[in-house]
N, C-alpha and C positions, 0 to 999 in steps of 0.2 A: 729315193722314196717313191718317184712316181711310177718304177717298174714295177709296183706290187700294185697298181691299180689299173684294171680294165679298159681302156677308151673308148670301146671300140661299141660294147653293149649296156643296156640297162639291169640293174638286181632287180627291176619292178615291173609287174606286168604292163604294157602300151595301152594299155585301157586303165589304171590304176594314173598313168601319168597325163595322157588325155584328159581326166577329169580333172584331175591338179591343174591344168593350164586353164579349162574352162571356168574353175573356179577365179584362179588368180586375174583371168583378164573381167570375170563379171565385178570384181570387186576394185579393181584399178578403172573399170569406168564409171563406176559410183562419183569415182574424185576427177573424173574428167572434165580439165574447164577452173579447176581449183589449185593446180599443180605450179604454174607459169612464175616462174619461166622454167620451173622444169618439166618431164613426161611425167603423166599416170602410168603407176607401176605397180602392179599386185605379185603379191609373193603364200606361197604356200608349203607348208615342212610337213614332212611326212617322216613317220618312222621307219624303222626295216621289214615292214610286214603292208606296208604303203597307207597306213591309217592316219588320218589329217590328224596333227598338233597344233596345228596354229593356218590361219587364212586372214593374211592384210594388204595395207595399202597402202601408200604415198600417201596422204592426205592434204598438205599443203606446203611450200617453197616452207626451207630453213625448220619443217618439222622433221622425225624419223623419216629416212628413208622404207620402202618396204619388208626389206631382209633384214633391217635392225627392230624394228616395228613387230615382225614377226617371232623372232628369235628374240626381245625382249619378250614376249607373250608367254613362251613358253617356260623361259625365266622362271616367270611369275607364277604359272600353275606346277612348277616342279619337273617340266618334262623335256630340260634344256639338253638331260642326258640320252634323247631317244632321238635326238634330230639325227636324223639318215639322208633323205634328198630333201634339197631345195630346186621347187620350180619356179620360176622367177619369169615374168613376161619381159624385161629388158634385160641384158647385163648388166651384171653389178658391176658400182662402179669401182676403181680402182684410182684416185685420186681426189685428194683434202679440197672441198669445197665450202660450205654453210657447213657438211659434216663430213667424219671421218667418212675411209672406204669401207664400200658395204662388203668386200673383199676380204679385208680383216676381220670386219667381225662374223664372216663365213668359216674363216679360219681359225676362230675364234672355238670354234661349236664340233661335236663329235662327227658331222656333216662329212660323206664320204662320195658324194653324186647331185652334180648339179644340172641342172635341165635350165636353158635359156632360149626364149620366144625369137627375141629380137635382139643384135648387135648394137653397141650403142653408135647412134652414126654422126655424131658428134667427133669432126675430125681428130680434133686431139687426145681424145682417149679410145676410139674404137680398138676392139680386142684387148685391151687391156687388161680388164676384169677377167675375160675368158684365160686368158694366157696365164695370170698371174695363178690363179684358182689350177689351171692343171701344171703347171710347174712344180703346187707344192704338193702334188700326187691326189688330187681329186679326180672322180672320173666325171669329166663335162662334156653335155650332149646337148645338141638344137633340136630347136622342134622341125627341121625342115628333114630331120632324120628320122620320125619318130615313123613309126611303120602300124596306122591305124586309120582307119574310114576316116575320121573326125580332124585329120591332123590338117588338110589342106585349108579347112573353115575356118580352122584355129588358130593359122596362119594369118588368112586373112583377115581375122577381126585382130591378133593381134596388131598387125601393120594399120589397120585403120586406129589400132589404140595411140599409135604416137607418130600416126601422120605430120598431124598437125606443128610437132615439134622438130619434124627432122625436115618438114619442110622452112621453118625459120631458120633453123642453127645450119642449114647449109643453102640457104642460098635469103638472109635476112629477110622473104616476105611471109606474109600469114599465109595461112588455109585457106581458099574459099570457098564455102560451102553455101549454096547458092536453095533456096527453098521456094516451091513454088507449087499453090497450089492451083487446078486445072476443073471447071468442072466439065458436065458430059458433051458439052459446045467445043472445050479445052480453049475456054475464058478464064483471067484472072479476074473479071469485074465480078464483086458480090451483086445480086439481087438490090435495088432499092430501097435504104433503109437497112440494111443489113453491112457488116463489116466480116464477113466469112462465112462458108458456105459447107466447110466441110464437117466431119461427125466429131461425137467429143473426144474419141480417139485420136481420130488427126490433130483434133486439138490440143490433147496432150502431149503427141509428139514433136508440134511443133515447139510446145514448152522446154520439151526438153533437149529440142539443137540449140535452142535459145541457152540454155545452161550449160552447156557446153561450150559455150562462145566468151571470146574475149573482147568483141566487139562487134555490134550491129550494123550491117552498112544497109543505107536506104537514099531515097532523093526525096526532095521537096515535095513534089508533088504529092506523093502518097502520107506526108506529114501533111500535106493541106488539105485532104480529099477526106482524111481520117482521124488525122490526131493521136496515131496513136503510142500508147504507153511503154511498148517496148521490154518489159518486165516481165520475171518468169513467176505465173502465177498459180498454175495447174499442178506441178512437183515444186517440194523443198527446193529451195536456194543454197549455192552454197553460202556460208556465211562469210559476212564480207566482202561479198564480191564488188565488186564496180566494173562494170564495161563502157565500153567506148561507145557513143552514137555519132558515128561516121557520118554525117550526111553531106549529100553533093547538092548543091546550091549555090552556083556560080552565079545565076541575077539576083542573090540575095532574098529570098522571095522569105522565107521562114521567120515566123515574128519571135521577136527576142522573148516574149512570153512563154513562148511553148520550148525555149530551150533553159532559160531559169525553171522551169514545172518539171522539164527531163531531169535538171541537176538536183532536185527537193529530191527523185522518186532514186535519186541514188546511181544515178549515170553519167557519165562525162562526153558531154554534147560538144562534135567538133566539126566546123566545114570546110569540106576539098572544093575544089574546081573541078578536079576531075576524080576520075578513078584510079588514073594510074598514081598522082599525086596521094592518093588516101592509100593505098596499099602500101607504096612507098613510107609515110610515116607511119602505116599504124605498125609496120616493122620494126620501123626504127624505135615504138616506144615498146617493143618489146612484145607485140599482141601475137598471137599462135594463131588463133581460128576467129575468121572474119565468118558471120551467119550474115549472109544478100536477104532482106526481107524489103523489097521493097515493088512498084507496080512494072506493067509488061515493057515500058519502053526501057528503064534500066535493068533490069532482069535480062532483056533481047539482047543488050549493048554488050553485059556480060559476057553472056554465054557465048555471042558471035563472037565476038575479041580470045576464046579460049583462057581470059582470066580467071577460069573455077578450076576448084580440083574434083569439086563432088558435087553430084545435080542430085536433089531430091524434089521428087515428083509425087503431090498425092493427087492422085483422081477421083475426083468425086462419083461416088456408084449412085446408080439410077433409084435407089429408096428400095428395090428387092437385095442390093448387094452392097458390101461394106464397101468404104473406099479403100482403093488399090495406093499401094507406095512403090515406087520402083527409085531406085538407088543407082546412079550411072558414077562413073571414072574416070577424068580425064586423061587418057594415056597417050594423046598426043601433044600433050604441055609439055612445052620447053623448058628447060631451066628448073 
């Protein structure tokens, strides 16, 4: 069966499948942060003439997966007959977990051209899905193949889509993404009487690494100097969520009030000694992405130690110019 199918090319223009992967990874980051323990995963079907049917997502552990999520979609409006490619930012899987594989029900569908972002790197099933899918005469392609301007970007935001997971499931610690903002001094201290300095953009972005995270890590001090809430208040929540508030507080310094006030606002307030101790368990309970929001002396200990994977940087601009973000990668972490 599979010598009647292509491998080697696409039926659809590289600009037609470009925009499928852009689309799938914007909407698998919608649910980023709400997946855990599994990855955000966006899926999108296309017909034979490359016109979207159906655009989903992962939305939460033991719900549809992506490709059944989407492919029930079309189900539903009548158009399960014109599925042609699936782009998919992860491979589908290919083994019974919370749900069947998303592989059967690919096989399921008139689907003759599958396009995948990223390998599942999940040692015990990687390639599976891929293999299984061109075995039964699919033609399946990666995007690291796709021959377009846009593909190397799409790469990497795909990879940064489920960083955060393939860093747990292959080596048990979280992400960490370490946030900080700088102003034109490149001080973390706010102004007197004030608790942040930068614009309400930056402020909504920081809401939303905050939603993306699976637990807060901070120290004392910055809970004593501020108080603060910790809560994502600028973008929707996911629903249900509960994150971790990691805090390091080895002389004990934090009053048991203000971690009963964290547990009411819906957080689960816990304290390390250290930091390698907090990474260690927030692993073990399963967290993906640890967000550093905390002041310049544990922020400095971080970063020197090489315990982050991703530095974000917003600079505060001098009142003629917005502030700046810059986005660093640790790619001399070990492990």
């Amino acid at each position: 069966m599979g010598a009647l199918y292509d491998h080697t090319s696409s039926s659809l223009p590289a600009g037609v499948i470009a925009d499928a992967f852009a689309r799938a990874i914007a909407v698998a980051s919608d649910y980023a942060g709400a997946t855990v323990p599994n990855p955000p995963v966006g899926c999108v079907l296309l017909d034979a003439s490359g016109a979207i049917l159906a655009v989903e997502a992962h939305r939460k552990a033991g719900d549809l997966h992506a490709e059944v999520r989407a492919i029930a979609a079309c189900r539903t409006a009548g158009t399960i007959d014109r599925i042609h490619c699936i782009v998919v930012t992860l491979e589908p899987c290919n083994h019974h977990g919370r749900t069947p594989p998303c592989a059967d029900a690919i096989l399921a569908t008139p689907a003759r051209e599958v396009w995948i972002a990223e390998t599942d790197p999940n040692p015990r099933v990687e390639g599976g899905g891929a293999a299984r899918l061109t075995a039964a005469g699919l033609s399946v392609h990666f995007l690291s193949d796709l021959d377009h301007p846009d593909a190397s970007r799409l790469a990497a935001d795909a990879d940064r889509l489920i960083a955060p997971f393939v860093k747990w499931v292959t080596t048990g610690l979280p992400f960490v993404t370490v946030k900080q903002a700088l102003d034109e001094a490149g001080s973390m201290i706010p102004p007197k009487g004030r608790k942040t300095f930068t614009s309400e953009t930056s402020l909504t972005l920081a809401h939303r690494l905050r939603r993306r995270a699976d637990a807060i890590l901070t120290g004392s001090g910055t809970i004593l100097a501020d108080t603060p809430e910790f809560t994502v208040r600028r973008v929707p929540d996911h629903p249900d969520k509960s994150r971790v508030l990691a805090i390091l507080d080895r002389r004990g310094r934090v009053p048991p009030g203000y971690l009963t006030e964290a547990a009411q606002r819906g957080l689960r307030p816990m304290l390390f000694a250290d930091i390698g101790e907090a990474l260690s368990r927030l692993g073990a309970k399963g967290v993906h992405e640890v967000l550093v929001e905390a002041g310049p002396t544990l922020t400095g200990a971080i970063l020197a130690a090489g315990l982050w994977d991703e530095h974000v940087v917003i600079m505060k601009g001098d009142g003629s110019l917005p502030d700046r973000v810059t986005i660093s990668k640790n790619h001399d972490k070990k492990g």
